[in-house]
Steps between C-alpha positions, in 0.01 A plus 500: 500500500719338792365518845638812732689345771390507840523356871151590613152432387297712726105484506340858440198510817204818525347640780214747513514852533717702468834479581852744594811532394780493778663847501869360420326349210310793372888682578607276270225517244549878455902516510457272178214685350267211511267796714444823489490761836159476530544110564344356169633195330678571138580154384596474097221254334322462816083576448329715747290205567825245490613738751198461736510128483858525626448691793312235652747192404777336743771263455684298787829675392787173559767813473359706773330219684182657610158612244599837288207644278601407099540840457831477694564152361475725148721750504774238679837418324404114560171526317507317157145451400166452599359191315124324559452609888871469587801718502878386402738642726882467477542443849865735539517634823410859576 
């Protein structure tokens, strides 16, 4: 299988706790149907307990330029794949 092209290797990072969702994000989230109106996550072929471990990951987005939860990173147009800690991100502006 060839590799996916990409600009950016980004390193996934976890804090404790838990954490929240800007607004414009969760906006986002539901105009998609990635969430429902109660505010819970609905990603396809994502575990309940995948899900968890999500909420508490960040990436240094290189696009954005500041740290975005990998929830956000997940459901972006420039997300390729998440491989052994790291994501792949296209790198195309927003």
């Amino acid at each position: 299988m060839a590799e996916l092209e990409h600009k950016y290797e980004v390193d996934i990072s976890e804090k404790e706790g838990r954490q929240k969702l800007p607004q414009d994000v969760k906006d986002e989230l539901k105009a998609s149907g990635m969430m429902d109106e109660k505010g819970k996550l609905k990603l396809k072929g994502v575990s309940p307990k995948m899900l968890k471990k999500m909420k508490q990951e960040f990436v240094d987005c290189p696009v954005l330029k500041e740290e975005i939860q990998f929830i956000q990173c997940f459901v972006c147009p420039n997300f390729q794949s998440r491989v052994m800690g790291k994501v792949l991100c296209k790198g195309d502006a927003l």
